[in-house]
N, C-alpha and C positions, 0 to 999 in steps of 0.2 A: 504494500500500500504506500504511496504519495506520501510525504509528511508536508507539513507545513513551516516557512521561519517562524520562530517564536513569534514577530512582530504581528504576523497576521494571523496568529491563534488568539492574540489579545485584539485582534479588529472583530475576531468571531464573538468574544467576550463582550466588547462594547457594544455590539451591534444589539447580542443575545439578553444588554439589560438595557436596551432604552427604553422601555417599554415602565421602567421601575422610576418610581419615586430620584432615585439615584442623578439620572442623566435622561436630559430632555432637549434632542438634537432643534439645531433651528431651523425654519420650512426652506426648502430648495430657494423659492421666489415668496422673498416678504411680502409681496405685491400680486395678489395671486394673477394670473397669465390665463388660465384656460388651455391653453396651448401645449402641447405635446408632441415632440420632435423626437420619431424613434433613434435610437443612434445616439442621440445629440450625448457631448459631455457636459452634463449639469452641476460637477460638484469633484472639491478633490481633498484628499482626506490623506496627512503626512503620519506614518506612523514612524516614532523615533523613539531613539534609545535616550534622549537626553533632550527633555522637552526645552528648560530652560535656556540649552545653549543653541534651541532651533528657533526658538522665540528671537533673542538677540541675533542670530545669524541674517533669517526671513525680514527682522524689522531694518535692519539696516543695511543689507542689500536690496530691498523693495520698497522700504518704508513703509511694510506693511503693521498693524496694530491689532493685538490678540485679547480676549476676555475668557475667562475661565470660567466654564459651568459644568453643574454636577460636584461630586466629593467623593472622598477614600480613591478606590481602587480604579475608579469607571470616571476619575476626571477627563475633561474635555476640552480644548484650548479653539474657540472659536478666532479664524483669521477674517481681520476686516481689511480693507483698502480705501482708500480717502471716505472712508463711511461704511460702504458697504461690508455686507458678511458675502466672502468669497470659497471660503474652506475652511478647514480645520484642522487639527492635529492631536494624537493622542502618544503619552509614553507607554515604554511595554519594556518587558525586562527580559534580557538576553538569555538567560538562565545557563544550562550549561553551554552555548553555545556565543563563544566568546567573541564569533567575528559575524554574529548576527548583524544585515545591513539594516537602516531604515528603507522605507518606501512608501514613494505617491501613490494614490488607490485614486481610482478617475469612477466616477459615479456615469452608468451611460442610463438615460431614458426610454424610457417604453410607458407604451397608455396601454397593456393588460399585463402585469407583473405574474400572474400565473399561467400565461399562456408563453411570453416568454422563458419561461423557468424550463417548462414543459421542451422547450426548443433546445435548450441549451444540450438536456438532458441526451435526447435522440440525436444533435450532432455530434456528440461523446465529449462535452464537458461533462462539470462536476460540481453539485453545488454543495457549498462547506457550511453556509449558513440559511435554513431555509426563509420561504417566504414569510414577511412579521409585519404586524404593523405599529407605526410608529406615530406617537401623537405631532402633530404640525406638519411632518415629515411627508409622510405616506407610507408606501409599502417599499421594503427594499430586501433583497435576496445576496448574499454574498456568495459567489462563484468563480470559476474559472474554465477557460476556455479547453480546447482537447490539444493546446500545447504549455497548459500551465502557465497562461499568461492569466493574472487575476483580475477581478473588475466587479462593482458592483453595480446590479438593477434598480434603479429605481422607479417606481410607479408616483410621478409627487404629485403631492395633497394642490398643491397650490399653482400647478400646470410647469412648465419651463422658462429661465429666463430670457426677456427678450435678447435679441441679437440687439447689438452696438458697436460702434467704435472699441475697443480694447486700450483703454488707458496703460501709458507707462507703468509697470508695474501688475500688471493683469496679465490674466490667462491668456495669451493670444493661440495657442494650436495643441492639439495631442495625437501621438502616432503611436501606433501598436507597432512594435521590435519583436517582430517573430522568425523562427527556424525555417518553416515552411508554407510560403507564401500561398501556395496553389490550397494549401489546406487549412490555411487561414481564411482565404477568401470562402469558401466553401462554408467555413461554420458561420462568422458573420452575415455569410448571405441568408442564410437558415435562421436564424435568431433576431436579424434588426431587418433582411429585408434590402440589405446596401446596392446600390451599383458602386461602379468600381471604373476611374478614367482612370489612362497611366499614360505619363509625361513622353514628352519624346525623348530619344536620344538612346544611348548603348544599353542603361541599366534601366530599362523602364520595365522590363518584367518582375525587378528587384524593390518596384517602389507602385504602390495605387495610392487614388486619394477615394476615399470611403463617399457617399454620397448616398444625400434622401431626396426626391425629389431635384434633382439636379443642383442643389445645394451640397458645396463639399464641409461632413460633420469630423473628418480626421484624416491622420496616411497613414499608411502599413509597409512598412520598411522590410525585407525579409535581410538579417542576421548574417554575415557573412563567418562567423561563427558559432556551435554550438556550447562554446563554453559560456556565454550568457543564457540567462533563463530570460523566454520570453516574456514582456515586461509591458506597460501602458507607459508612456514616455510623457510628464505634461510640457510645454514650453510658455514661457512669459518675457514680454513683451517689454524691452529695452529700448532709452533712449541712443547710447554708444555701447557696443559687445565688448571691442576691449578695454575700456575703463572698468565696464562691469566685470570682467573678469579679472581687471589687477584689483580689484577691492574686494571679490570673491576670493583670492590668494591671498590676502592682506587678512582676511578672515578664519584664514587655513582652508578655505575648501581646496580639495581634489580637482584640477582639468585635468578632463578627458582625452578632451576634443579641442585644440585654440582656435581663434579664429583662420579660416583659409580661403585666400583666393579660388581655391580651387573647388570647394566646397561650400553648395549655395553662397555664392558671391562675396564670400566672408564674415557674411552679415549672422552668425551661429556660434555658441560654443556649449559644449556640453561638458555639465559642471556633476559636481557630488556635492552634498551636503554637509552637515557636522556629522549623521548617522552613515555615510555610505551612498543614502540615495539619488539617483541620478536626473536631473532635472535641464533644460535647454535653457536657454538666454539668446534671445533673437532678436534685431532690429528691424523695425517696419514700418513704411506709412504708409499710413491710409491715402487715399486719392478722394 
């Protein structure tokens, strides 16, 4: 049987008591929506070994701003950005497992959370945490895909948030880093429903951009190694990538990846956090 990182056994835990008095997640869209975007990523959830020093890492490479709900075991570190609630983070404990990384957990949406689940099931995923429901929240399922790439369902109470501009410091993109492309797209198409366009050029069978309705909702990178675990990659949106990266070193994170001409036009680098986990830094404007 599969095991799980420690980290995401304590995501199965927090999920398994929102429900309690304890911790009470907050609704996808303060603003309810209506609207429901299969696919779409509504929400992203940092699990870390050291919440403290991902608070101060997150707040002064993004200037992003946290408030703590909940208590004991099942605290919750809600992430704001110039106001808004954007995500969150929760600590988890290594236990024997001393080079447990953290990791971004990308929430995708669906409007029948049991009929999705039911999808995941017959493409040969797996679900870890089943379907629950959750007050303000909605219904949300913790699972993974049939190459162990993690993700959770949500069905939200409050519909999805609109699309906008993506402020400095916000979410701007998320891509699935998977082994096997051909059977990635396969499961995806089975559970959310996606098309799938692929870029031109030499390696376009090695990259699609996910899509609902002719609207692109992510990419899908296929892994030119198996020594990474398929992963949901989030990226957030920079005013200059290498300044933001000598202050991410100046921070001690991990580069991955520096900026490269040669790679999307240099405007990318792929960073680690305080716990391990791996996150993009991208520059972009809007037109």
């Amino acid at each position: 049987m599969r095991s799980l990182p420690a980290a995401l056994m304590t995501f199965s835990l927090i999920l398994a008591g929102c429900s309690t008095p304890a911790i009470k997640l907050p609704p996808i869209s303060p603003a309810p929506t209506g609207v429901t975007r299969a696919g779409q990523v509504i929400w992203h959830d940092l699990a870390t070994r050291d919440l403290d020093g991902s608070r101060d890492f997150y707040g002064q490479l993004f200037g992003w701003e946290f408030e703590q709900i909940g208590f004991g075991p099942r605290k919750y570190t809600v992430i704001k950005h110039d106001g808004a609630v954007i995500g969150g983070m929760f600590r988890f404990e290594a236990g024997e497992n001393a080079n447990s990384t953290g990791e971004w957990l990308v929430n995708l949406s669906t409007p029948n959370l049991d009929v999705a689940v039911e999808a995941v099931e017959r493409a040969g995923g797996r679900i870890i945490e089943p379907a629950r429901d959750y007050p303000d929240r909605g219904r949300a399922a913790f699972v993974s895909d049939d190459q162990d790439a993690l993700f959770v369902l949500t069905q939200s109470a409050t519909g999805d948030p609109p699309g906008s501009v993506v402020p400095l410091g916000g979410w701007l993109w998320n891509e699935l880093w998977t082994h096997d492309h051909d059977r990635a797209r396969a499961f995806y198409t089975a559970v959310f429903g996606y098309g799938f366009e692929s870029p031109p050029g030499p390696r376009a069978r090695a990259y699609s951009i996910l899509t609902q309705a002719g609207e692109p909702k992510a990419g899908m990178l296929e892994l030119p190694t198996v020594e990474v675990r398929p992963h949901w990659l989030p990226f957030v949106r920079v005013l200059d990538v290498a300044a933001t990266v000598t202050l991410a070193q100046a921070l001690q994170a991990n580069v991955l990846l520096a900026p490269d001409p040669n790679i999307r036009d240099g405007k990318i680098a792929l960073l680690q956090g305080p716990t391990g986990e791996p996150f993009v830094v991208q520059s972009y404007d809007f037109e």
